[in-house]
C-alpha positions in Angstrom: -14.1 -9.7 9.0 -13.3 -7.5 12.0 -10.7 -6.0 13.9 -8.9 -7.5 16.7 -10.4 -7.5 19.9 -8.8 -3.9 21.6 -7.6 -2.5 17.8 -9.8 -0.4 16.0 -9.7 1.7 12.8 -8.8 5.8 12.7 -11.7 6.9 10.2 -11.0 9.9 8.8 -12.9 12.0 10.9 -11.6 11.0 13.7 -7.8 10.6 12.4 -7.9 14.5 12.1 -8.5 14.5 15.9 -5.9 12.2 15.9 -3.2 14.1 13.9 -4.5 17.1 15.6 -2.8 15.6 18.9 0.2 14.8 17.2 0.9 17.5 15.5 0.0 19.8 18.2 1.9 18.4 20.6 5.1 18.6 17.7 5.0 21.8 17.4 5.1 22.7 21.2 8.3 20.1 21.3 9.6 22.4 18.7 9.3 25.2 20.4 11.3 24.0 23.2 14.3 22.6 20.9 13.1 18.9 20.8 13.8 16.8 18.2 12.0 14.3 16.5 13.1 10.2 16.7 11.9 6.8 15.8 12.4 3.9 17.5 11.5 -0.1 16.0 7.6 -1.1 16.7 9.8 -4.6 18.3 12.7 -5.2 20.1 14.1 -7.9 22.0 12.0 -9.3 25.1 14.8 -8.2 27.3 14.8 -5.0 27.0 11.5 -3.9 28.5 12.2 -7.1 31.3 15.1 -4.9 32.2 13.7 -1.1 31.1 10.4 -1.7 32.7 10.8 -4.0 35.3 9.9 -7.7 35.8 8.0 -7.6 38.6 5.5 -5.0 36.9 1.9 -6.2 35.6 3.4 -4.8 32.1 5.4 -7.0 31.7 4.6 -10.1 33.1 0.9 -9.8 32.3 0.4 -7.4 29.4 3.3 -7.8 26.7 2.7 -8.8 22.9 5.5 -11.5 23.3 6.5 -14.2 20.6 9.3 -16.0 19.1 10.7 -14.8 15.9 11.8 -17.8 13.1 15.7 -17.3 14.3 14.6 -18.5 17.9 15.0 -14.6 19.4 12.5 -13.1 22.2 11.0 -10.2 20.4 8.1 -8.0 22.3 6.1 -5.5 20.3 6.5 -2.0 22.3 4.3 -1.8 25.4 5.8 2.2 26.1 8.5 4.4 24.1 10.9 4.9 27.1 13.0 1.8 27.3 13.6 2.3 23.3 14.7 5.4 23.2 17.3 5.2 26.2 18.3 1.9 24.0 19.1 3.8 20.6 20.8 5.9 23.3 23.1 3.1 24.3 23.1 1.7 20.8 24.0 4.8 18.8 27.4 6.3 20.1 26.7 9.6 18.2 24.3 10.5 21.0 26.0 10.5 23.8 27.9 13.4 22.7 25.0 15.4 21.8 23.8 15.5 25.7 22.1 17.1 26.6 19.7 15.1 24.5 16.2 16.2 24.0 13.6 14.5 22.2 9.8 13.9 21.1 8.7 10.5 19.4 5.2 9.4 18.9 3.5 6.1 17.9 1.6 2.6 18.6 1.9 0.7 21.6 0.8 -2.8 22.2 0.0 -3.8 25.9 -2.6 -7.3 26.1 -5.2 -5.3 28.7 -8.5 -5.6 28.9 -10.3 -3.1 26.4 -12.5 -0.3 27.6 -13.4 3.2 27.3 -9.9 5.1 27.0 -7.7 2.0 27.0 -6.9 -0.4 23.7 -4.4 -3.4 23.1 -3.2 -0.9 20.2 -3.0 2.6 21.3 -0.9 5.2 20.6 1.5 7.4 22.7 3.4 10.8 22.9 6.5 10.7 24.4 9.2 13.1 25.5 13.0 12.4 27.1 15.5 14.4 28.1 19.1 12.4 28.5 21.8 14.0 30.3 20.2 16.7 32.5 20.6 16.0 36.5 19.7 19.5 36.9 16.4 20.1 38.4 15.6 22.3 35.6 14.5 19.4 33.0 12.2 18.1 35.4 10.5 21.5 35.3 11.0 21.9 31.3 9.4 18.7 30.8 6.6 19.0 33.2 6.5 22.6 31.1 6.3 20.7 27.8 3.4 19.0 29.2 1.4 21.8 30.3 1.7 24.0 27.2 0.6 21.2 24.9 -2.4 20.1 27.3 -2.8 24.2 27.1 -2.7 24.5 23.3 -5.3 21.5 23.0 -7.5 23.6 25.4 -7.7 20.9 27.7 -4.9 22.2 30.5 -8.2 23.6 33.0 -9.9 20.4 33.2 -6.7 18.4 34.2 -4.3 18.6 37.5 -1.1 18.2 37.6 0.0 16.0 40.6 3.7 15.4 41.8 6.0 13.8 44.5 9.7 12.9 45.2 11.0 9.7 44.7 14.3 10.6 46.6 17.6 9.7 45.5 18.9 6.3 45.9 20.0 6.9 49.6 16.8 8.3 50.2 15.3 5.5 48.6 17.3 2.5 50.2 16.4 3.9 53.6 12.6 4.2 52.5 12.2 0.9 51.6 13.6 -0.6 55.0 11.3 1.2 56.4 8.5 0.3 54.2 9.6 -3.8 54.5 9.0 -3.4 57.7 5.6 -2.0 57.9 4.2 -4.4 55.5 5.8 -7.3 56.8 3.4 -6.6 59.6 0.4 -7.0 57.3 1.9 -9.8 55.4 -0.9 -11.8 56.0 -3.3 -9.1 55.1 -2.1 -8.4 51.6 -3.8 -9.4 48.2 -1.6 -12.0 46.9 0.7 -9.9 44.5 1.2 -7.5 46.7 3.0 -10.2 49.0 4.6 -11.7 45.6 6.3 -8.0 46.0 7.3 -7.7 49.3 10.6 -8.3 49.0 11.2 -7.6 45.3 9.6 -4.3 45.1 7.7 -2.9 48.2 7.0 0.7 46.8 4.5 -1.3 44.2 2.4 -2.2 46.8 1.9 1.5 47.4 0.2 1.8 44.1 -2.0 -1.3 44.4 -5.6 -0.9 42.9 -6.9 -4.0 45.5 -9.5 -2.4 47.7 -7.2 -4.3 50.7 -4.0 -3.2 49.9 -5.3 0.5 49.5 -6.9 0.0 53.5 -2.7 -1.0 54.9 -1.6 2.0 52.5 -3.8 4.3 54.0 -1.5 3.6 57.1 2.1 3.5 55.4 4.9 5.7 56.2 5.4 8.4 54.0 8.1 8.6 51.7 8.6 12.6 52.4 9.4 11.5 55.8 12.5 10.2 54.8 13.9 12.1 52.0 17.6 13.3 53.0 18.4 17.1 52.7 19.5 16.7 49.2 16.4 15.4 47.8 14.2 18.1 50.4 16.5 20.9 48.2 15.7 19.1 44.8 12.3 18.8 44.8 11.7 22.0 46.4 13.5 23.1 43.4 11.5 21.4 40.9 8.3 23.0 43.0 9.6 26.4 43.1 10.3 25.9 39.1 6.9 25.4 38.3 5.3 28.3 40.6 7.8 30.7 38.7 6.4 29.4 35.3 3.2 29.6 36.7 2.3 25.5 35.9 0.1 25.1 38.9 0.2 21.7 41.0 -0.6 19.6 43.5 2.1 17.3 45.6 0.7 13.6 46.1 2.2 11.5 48.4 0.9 8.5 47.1 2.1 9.3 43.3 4.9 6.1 43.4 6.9 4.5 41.1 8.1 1.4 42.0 11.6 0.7 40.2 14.8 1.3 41.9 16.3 3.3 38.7 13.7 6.0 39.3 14.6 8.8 41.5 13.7 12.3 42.6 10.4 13.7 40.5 7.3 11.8 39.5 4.8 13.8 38.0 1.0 13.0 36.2 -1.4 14.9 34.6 -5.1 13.5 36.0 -8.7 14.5 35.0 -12.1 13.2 36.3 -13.5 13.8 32.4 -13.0 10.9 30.8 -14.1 7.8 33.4 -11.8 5.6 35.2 -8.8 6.2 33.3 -8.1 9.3 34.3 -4.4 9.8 34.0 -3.7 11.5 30.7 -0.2 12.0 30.7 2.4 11.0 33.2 6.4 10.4 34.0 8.9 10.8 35.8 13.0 11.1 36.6 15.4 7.5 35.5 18.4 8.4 36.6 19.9 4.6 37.1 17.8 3.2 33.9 20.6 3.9 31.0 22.9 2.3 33.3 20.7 -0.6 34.2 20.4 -1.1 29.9 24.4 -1.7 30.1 25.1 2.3 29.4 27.0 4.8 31.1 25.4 6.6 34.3 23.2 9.3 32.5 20.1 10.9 34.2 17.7 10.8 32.5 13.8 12.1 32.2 10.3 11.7 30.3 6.6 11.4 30.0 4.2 9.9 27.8 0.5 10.9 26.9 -1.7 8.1 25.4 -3.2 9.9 22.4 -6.6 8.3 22.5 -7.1 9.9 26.0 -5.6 13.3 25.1 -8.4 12.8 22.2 -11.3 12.1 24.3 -10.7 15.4 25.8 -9.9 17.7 23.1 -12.2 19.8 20.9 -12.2 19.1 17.4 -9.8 20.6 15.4 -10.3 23.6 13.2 -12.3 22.5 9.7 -9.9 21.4 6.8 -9.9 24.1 3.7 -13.1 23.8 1.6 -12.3 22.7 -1.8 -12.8 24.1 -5.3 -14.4 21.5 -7.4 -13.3 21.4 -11.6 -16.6 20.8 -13.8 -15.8 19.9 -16.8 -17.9 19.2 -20.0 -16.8 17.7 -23.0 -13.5 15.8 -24.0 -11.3 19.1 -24.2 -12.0 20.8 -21.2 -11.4 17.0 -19.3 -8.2 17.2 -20.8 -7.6 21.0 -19.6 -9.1 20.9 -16.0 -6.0 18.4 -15.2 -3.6 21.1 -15.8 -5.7 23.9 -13.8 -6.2 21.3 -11.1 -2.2 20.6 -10.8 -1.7 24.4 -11.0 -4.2 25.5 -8.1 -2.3 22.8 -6.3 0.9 24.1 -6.3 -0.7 27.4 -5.5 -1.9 25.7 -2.1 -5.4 24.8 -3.3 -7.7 22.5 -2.7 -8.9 21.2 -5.4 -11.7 18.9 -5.8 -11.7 17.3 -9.7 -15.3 15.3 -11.3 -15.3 12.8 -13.6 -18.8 12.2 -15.0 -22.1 13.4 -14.8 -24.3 16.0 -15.9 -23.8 20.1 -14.2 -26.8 19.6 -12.0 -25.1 16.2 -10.6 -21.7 17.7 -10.3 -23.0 20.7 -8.5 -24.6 17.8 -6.2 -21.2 16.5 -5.3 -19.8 20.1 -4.6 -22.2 20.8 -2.3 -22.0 17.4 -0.5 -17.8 18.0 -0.6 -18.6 21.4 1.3 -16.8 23.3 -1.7 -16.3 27.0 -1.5 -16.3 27.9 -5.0 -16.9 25.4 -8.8 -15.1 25.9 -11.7 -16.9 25.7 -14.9 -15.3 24.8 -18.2 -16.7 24.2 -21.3 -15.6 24.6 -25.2 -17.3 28.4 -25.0 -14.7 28.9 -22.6 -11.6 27.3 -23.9 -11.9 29.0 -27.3 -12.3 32.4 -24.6 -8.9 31.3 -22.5 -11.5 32.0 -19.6 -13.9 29.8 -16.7 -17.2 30.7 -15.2 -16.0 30.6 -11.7 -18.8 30.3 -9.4 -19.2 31.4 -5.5 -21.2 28.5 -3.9 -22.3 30.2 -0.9 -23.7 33.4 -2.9 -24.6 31.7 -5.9 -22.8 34.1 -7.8 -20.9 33.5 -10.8 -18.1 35.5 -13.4 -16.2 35.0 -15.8 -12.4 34.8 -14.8 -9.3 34.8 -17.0 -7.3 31.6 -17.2 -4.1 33.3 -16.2 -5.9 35.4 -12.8 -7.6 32.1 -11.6 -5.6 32.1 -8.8 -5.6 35.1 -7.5 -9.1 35.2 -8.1 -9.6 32.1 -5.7 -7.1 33.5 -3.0 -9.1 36.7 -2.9 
C-alpha cells in the first residue's frame, strides 16, 4: 500500500518542521491580537464557484468535487478564504465583533499536478481581517507576514511584491480599456485566455502561456488608470510599509482577476525553492462577503502554503533530551512509574524501559539522545535514593528520592 498520488506522510522529523511553521507563525498572529478559527475540511460546491471564481483554473480544473449520499455538491477546501468569510455570513455573532481579525491553519486539497513544493494535499496558513476599509489592515497584514517570514529566518531570501487593484470605478474603466487591447489580439491568444475575454480579461494578465505573456508584455497598465482615490490609497499602504520598515517592490503585473478584489495585492516571492516561488500571497475582497449573500464588508487576507514556508526554513531548535528510568527487578518497575509521572508534571522528559539487561538499557539511552539515566534497584529503594547518572560525563551520584527533581533541573 501507498499513498495517494500528490499526499504524503509528515514523519516525525519532518512534522517538527512542520509544527515549527505553525506554531511560529501562531504566536506572531498573537502578537498582533488574532485569533484562532476553524473552518469544515468540506463545504458546499457553491461556495468556492462563487468565493473563488468560476472562470479560475481552481475551480474548474483543480477541485476535489463529489456528490454526497443526500444528492448535495460538496468540494473539499481548495484555500481557507471563501470559508472563513462564510462562517462570517453564517455566524451572526461576528459581525458585531468587527473589526474581525483572525489566523486559521490547515489541509487543502486542489487536483494539480504534483511536484517539488506543490501536493494535491498541502497545507496552508491563513490570515483575514473583516471589517477594516482603512488602509492600515492592508499594511498590518502585509506586517503579519513579514515578521513571521522574519521569525522563521527566511524574511532576506524573499521579496515582497505589491500593486493596486483600484477600486471598482477604477477597475470598471480598466477593463474597457483592457477588452479592447486584447480584442485586437483575439486571434493571437492561447485558447483560455480567449475563453476569458469577456468573462474576466485581467486573468489573461496572469497567463503562464509563453503567447499570452508576449501581448502582455504590450498591455496597458492598470496604474494608468487608477482614479485619485485609489493613487491616495495605495500610496498609503506604500508609505505604511516604509514607516514599518517592511521593504518592497511595486509589480505591475501582480493581478488578480475577480471583480470582488480591489485596491492592494501583495506576494511574498523567492528564487530558493524552484518554480514555485511564491511563498505567501493575498490581497484586499472588499465586494466578496457581499458576493456570498452578506452585508458589504471589506475585507483582507493572505495565505502561506506550509510545505513551501518548510522548504525554506531552518530546522527548528532540538526537542529536550530525555531522562531514561532503568529499572531492575519487580519493585523498582513498580516504583519508576510513579517517579516517571512525577518528573512529568515537573516538565520532564522522561524516557521509561521495559526489559533488558543495564548494558542494553544504557544502549537505548544513548540511541534516545538522553541527557541523564536513572538507576533503581532494590539497594536503592530500601535507601529512598537513585544512582542518577550524567550521560555526557559519565558521572554518577546518589540522589534522594524527594531532591530528584531539582537535581535534574540543575
Amino acid at each position: 500500500m501507498q499513498p495517494v498520488r500528490g499526499t504524503h506522510d509528515l514523519l516525525p522529523d519532518e512534522y517538527r518542521r512542520f509544527a515549527h511553521v505553525i506554531d511560529t507563525a501562531r504566536d506572531v498572529a498573537r502578537l498582533y491580537g488574532y485569533r484562532e478559527m476553524a473552518t469544515p475540511i468540506f463545504e458546499f460546491t457553491e461556495l468556492f464557484a462563487r468565493g473563488i471564481g468560476e472562470t479560475t483554473d481552481v475551480v474548474s480544473k483543480e477541485m476535489y468535487t463529489f456528490q454526497d449520499r443526500g444528492g448535495e455538491s460538496l468540494t473539499l477546501r481548495p484555500e481557507y478564504t471563501a470559508g472563513i468569510c462564510r462562517a462570517f455570513v453564517s455566524n451572526g455573532e461576528l459581525m458585531q465583533q468587527l473589526p474581525l481579525k483572525l489566523f486559521a491553519a490547515g489541509p487543502m486539497f486542489r487536483y494539480e499536478r504534483p511536484q517539488k513544493g506543490r501536493q494535491r494535499q498541502f497545507h496552508q496558513i491563513d490570515l483575514e481581517v473583516l471589517g477594516a476599509p482603512e488602509p492600515g489592515a492592508d499594511i498590518e497584514v502585509i506586517s503579519v507576514a513579514a515578521d513571521i517570514l522574519d521569525r522563521l529566518a527566511i524574511l532576506d531570501r524573499c521579496v515582497l511584491k505589491i500593486n493596486s487593484l483600484g477600486d471598482p470605478e477604477s477597475r470598471t474603466a480598466y477593463r474597457k480599456v483592457l477588452v479592447g487591447y486584447y480584442s485586437g489580439h483575439a486571434d493571437e491568444l492561447s485558447p483560455d485566455s480567449r475563453d476569458r475575454l469577456q468573462r474576466n480579461p485581467l486573468r489573461i494578465l496572469d497567463s503562464k502561456d509563453d503567447g499570452d505573456k508576449a501581448i502582455n508584455a504590450g498591455a496597458p497598465s492598470f496604474a494608468d488608470h487608477l482614479n485619485q482615490a485609489s493613487r491616495d490609497f495605495f500610496k498609503s499602504v506604500q508609505d505604511g510599509l516604509a514607516s514599518a520598515g517592511v521593504p518592497f517592490e511595486v509589480d505591475p503585473a501582480l493581478v488578480r482577476g475577480l471583480d470582488y478584489y480591489t485596491h492592494t495585492a501583495f506576494e511574498f516571492v523567492t528564487t530558493h525553492i524552484g518554480a514555485q516561488g511564491t511563498v505567501l500571497g493575498g490581497g484586499r475582497y472588499d465586494g466578496l462577503i457581499a458576493e456570498l449573500g452578506g452585508p458589504p464588508t471589506a475585507g483582507i487576507g493572505w495565505a502561506g502554503g506550509i510545505e513551501r514556508l518548510m522548504m525554506l526554513c531552518n530546522e527548528p531548535a532540538p526537542l529536550p533530551r530525555p531522562v531514561v528510568i532503568a529499572p531492575l527487578g519487580p519493585a523498582a518497575e513498580s516504583k519508576a512509574l510513579a517517579i516517571a509521572r512525577a518528573l512529568r508534571r515537573a516538565g520532564i522528559t522522561v524516557e521509561q524501559d521495559y526489559r533488558g539487561n543495564m548494558k542494553r538499557r544504557m544502549q537505548r539511552a544513548n540511541k534516545a539522545n538522553a541527557r541523564a539515566a536513572i538507576i533503581l534497584g532494590d539497594d536503592e529503594l530500601a535507601k529512598g535514593v537513585v544512582q542518577l547518572k550524567d550521560l555526557d560525563s559519565g558521572e554518577q551520584r546518589e540522589v534522594a528520592l524527594d531532591r530528584l527533581v531539582e537535581a535534574l533541573q540543575s
